[in-house]
N, C-alpha and C positions, 0 to 999 in steps of 0.2 A: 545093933551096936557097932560102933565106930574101932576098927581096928585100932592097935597101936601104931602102927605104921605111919595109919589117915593123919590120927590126933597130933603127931610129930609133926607131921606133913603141913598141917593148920597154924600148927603154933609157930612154925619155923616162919613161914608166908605171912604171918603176922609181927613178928619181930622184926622181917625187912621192913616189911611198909612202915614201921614205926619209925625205923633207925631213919627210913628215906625222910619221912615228914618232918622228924626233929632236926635233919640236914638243912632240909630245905628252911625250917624254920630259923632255923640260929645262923645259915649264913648271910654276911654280910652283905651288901650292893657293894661292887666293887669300881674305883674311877674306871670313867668312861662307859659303861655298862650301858646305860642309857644313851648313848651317842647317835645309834640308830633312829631311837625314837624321836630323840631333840631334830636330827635334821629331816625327818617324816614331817614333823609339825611346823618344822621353818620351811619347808614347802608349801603349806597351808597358808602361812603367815605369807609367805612373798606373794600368792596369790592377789593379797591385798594391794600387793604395793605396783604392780604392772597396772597397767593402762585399761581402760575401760575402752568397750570396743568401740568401732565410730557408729555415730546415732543416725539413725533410719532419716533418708534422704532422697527427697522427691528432684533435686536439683539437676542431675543426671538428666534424666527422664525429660524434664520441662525442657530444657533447651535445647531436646532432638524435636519432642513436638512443635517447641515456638518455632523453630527451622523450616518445620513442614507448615503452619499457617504463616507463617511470612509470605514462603512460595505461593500458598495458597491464594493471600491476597494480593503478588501482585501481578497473578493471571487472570485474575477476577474480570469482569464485564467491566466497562466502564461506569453503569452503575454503582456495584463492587465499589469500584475505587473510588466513587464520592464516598459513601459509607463510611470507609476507613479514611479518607481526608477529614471527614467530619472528627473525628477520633481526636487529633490533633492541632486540632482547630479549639482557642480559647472562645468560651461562648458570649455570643453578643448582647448589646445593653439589652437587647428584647428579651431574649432568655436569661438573663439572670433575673430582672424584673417579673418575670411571668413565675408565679409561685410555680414550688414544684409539685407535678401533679401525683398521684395513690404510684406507685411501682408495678413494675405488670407483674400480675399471679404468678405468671409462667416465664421468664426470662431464660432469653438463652443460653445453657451449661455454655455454650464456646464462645461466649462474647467476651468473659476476662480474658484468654487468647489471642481475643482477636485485636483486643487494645493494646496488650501489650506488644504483640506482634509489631503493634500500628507504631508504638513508641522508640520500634527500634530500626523503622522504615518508614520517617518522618517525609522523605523528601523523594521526588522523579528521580536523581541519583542513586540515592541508595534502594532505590525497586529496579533501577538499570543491574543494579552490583547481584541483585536478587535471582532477578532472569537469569543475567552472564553464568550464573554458577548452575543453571540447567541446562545452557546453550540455547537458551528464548530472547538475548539481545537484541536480533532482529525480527522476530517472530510477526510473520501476520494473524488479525486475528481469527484467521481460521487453522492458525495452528495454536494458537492460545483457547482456543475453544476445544480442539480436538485434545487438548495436553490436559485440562479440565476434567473432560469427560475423564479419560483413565486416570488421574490423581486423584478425585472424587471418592472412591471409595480406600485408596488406602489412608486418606486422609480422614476418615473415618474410622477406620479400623485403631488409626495410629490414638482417636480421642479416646474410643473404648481402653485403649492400654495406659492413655494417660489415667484417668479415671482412678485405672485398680492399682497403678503407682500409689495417686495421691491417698487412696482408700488403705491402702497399706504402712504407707509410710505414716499417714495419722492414726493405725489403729491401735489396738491393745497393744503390739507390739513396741509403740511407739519409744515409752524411756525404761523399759527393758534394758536396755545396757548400762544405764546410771543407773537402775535401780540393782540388777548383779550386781554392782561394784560396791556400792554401799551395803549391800549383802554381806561381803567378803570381807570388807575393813570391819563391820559389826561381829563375825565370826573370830576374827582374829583378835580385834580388838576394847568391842563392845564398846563404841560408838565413832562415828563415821569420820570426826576432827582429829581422829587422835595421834599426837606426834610422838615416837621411841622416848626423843631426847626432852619432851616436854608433857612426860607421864607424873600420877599423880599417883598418891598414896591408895588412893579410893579405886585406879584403874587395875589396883592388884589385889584388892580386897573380894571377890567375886560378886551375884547377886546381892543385890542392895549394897554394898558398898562400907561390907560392917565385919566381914568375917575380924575375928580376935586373934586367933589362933592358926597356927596350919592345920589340924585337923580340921577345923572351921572350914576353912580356905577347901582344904584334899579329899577331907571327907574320913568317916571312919565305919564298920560293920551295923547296918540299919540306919544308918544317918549318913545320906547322899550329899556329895561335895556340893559348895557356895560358886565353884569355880566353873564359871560358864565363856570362858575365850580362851582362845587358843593361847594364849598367852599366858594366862595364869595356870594354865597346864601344861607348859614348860617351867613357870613357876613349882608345881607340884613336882615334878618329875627329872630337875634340875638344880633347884637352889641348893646351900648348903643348908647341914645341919650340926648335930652334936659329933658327926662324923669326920664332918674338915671333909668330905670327899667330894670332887670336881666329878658329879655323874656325867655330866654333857661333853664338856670343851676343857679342856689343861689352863683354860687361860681364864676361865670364868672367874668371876667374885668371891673371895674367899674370907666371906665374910659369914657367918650364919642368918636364915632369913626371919628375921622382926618383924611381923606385922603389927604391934603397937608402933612401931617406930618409923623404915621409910624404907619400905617394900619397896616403891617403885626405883631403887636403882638399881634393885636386882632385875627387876623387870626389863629396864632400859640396858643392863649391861647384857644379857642374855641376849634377847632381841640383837643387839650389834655383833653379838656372836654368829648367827645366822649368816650360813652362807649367801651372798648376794646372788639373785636370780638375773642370768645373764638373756631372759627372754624379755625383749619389749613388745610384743603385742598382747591385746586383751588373753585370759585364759579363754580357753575352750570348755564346755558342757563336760567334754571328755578327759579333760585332765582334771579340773575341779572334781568325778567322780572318781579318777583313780585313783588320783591323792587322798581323798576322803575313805575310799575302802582300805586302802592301805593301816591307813592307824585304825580304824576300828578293824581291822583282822588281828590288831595286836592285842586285843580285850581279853579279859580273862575272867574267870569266875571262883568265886569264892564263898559256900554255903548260897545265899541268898541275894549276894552282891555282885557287882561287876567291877574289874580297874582295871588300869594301863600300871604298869610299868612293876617292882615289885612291894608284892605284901607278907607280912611277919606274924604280924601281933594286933594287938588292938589298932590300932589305926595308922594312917598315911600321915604321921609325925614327923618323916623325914631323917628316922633314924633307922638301924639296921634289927634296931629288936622289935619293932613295930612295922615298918612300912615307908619306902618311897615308892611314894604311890597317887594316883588319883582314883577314887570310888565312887559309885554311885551304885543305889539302893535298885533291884528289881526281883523284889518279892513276890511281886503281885501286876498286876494288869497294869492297876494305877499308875504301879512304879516305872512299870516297862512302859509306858504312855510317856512321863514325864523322863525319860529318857532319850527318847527322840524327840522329845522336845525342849531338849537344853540347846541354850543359844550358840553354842560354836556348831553345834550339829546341823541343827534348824536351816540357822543362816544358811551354812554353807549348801544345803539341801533346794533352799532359798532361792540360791543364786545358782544354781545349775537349771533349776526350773526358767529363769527367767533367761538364762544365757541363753538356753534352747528355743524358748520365744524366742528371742533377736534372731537367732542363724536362723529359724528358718525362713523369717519374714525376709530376712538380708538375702538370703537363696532366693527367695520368689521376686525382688526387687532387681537382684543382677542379672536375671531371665527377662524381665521384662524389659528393664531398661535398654538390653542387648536387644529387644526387640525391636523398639523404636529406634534404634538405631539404625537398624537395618529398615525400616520405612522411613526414614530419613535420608538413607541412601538411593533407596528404591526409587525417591519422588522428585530429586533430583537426576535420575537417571534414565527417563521416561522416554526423552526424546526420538530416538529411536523408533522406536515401536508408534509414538505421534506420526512419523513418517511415512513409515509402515500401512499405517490404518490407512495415512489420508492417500496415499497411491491406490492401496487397496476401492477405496470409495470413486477415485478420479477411473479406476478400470472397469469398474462396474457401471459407473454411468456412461461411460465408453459404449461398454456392450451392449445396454439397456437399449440407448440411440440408436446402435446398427440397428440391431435385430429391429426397432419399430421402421426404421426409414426400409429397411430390407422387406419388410410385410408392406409397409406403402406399396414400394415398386411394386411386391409379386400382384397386389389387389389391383392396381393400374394395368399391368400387362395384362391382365386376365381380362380385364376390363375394356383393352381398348385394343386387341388383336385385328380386328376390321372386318372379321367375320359374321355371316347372319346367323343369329340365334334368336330363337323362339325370348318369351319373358319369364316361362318357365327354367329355362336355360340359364339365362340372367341372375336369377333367382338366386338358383343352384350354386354360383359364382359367386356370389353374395355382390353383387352390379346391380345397378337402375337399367331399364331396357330403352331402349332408343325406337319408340313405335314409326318415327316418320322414315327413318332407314333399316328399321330389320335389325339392329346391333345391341349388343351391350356397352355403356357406359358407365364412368366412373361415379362413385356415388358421393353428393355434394360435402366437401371435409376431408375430402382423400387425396386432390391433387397436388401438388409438393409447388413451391413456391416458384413464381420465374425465375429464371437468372438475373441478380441485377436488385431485387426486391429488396425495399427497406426494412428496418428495426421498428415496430412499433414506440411510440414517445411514453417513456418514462412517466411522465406526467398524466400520461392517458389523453395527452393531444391530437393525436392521429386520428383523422377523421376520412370519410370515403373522398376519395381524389388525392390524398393530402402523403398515403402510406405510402404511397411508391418508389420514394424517393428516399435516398441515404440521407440526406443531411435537410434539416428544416430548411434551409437558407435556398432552397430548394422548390419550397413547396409555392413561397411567393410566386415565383416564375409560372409555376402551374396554377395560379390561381388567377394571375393575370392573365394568360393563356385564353380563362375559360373567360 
């Protein structure tokens, strides 16, 4: 059994909690009350009205790569450069007469490149202006060969990067950012045209476009609000009623809100109430979720229901013995399902998802882009190290020549010392043997040229009597001779 003490002790502890609940019941909303809330949701709302961010764009990119096949074609072989002449070249009566033939299976990915490269380096001038900007103005072509070889593969590397631009910029990510935006004007406004000053009766009406009533509109205990934008929940949690009280702004409409009659200029004067958002660029992923966790941490629960803002009595009527309020029902799964799925929620959920698509794709595009950039710089900057290489190659055949004319000699001196040596000896020496004097001699292919000895002809005209001689004009003389 329960002392007397305890049983005091109960009844007292329940006489508060009563006193507290019928407090809380019968008081009023007082102006301004709501103010927090209204400029929570006009954060939401401006979301709408900022810029949508800029759309994924390959055009960066292409005109570091067309850069690099510019230079590309016009170090090209002289073959090379018929090719891309051809480019530019309007085609003749024979080819356009000649039907056109099947398309090759396999065409080459860099030939749009290479046309358009061609198209912006029409003429011998402008492939002068081309070189000039590598320092190949004067270039022989053994240093346009040698500048080839090492531009060769960055300018491959540089196609691979074009590639995962273009693969980027056209992919899922692509209108992601018009699609956020249109997200955000549907969350705030439920539907994508919609103008403050040129709102309708219907645009304040919620789902379908028919609520009768503010409870209708707000919602009441087991019947979840009509009202699915942000807007018409500043409508709930703002307009007047039998109260005359300004919940939001001092300067709001002080008129009661009629939804038989012409909702939307409460709609439309609310709205202008909003403070103007002084950000112009697109929102972020991360401010779309703060501002959206922010008003749902203002949720509240009631038996079986959820609202914003306060409740009394029967319903979100917009009076102080009932409720200023918006509700919505989650009794159950179903409930709490269609919960996150009312349309200012969704949306805005909507468009964080997709905003996040775009940054990241925009991050992997401003990495790339800065890459070609930098092999854009890179292929114009090659020279150098052209120089480099071909000194390097002018030294080594340098040495190559000594050392073989160096082994001539030492195989001649060994060879023709004047001393008798057996043929075994010869051998040994790697020499021919000299049987009629006892000696070793040089072996046929090893003696170095006379002094004086002519170039063989180009042409392969040099014939025996004919070589000897430096200059053809030459060889008459000795052939008269003979």
């Amino acid at each position: 059994m329960q002392s007397e003490r305890q049983r005091l002790l109960h009844h007292t502890l329940a006489t508060i909690a009563l006193i507290a609940w019928q407090t809380h019941r019968c008081q009023a909303v007082a102006a301004g009350e709501h103010a927090h809330l209204f400029l929570q949701l006009c954060d939401l709302v401006n979301l709408a009205q900022r810029p949508a961010s800029t759309k994924l764009s390959e055009a960066a990119g292409r005109t570091s790569y067309l850069s690099i096949v510019k230079l590309n074609n016009s170090i090209g072989t002289q073959a090379w450069q018929q090719v891309i002449k051809a480019y530019n070249e309007p085609p003749s009566s024979a080819q356009t007469a000649t039907p056109v033939g099947k398309a090759a299976e396999n065409p080459n990915p860099r030939e749009p490149y290479w046309k358009a490269a061609a198209k912006e380096v029409p003429n011998e001038v402008e492939r002068k202006k081309v070189l000039a900007a590598a320092g190949l103005q004067e270039a022989a072509d053994t240093r346009l060969a040698a500048y080839r070889k090492i531009q060769r593969p960055i300018a491959e590397q540089a196609f691979i990067t074009m590639n995962d631009i273009v693969s980027i910029a056209n992919g899922q990510a692509k209108d992601a950012a018009t699609q956020a935006a249109r997200a955000l004007k549907k969350a705030a406004y439920g539907r994508t045209d919609f103008s403050p000053n040129a709102a309708t009766a219907t645009d304040a009406k919620g789902e379908g476009g028919d609520a009768a009533s503010r409870q209708d509109l707000c919602g009441r205990p087991n019947t979840g609000a009509k009202a699915n934008t942000i807007a018409q929940v500043i409508l709930c949690l703002c307009a007047y009623d039998t109260d005359s009280r300004a919940f939001c702004e001092s300067t709001q409409t002080a008129a009661n809100l009629n939804l038989a009659g012409t909702p939307n200029t409460h709609l439309t004067n609310l709205l202008s109430l909003c403070p103007a958002s002084t950000d112009t660029e697109a929102p972020t992923v991360s401010e779309i979720n703060t501002k959206l966790a922010k008003v749902l941490a203002q949720v509240k629960s009631k038996a079986t229901d959820v609202y914003l803002g306060h409740f009394s009595g029967t319903g979100c009527d917009g009076t102080a013995a009932n409720g200023v309020c918006i509700m919505y029902t989650a009794n159950n799964k179903a409930a709490q399902d269609k919960f996150n799925k009312i349309q200012w929620i969704s949306e805005l959920q909507k468009a964080a998802k997709l905003q996040r698509q775009h940054e990241l794709a925009q991050a992997e595009l401003k990495g790339l882009t800065a890459q070609l950039a930098a092999d854009r710089k890179l292929a114009y900057s090659l020279l150098p190290a052209v120089v480099a290489e071909l000194d390097d190659q002018s030294e080594a055949t340098r040495v190559e020549n000594k050392a073989t004319n160096t082994g001539k000699k030492e195989a001649q001196s060994k060879c023709s010392d004047g001393k008798n040596k057996s043929a075994e000896e010869c051998q040994t020496l790697g020499c021919d043997h000299d049987t009629e004097n006892n000696k070793c001699k040089p072996k046929p292919g090893s003696e170095t040229k006379a002094a004086g000895a002519g170039e063989t002809s180009k042409d392969g005209e040099a014939a025996a009597g004919f070589a000897t001689h430096k200059y053809k004009s030459a060889c008459g003389v000795e052939k008269n001779r003979r």
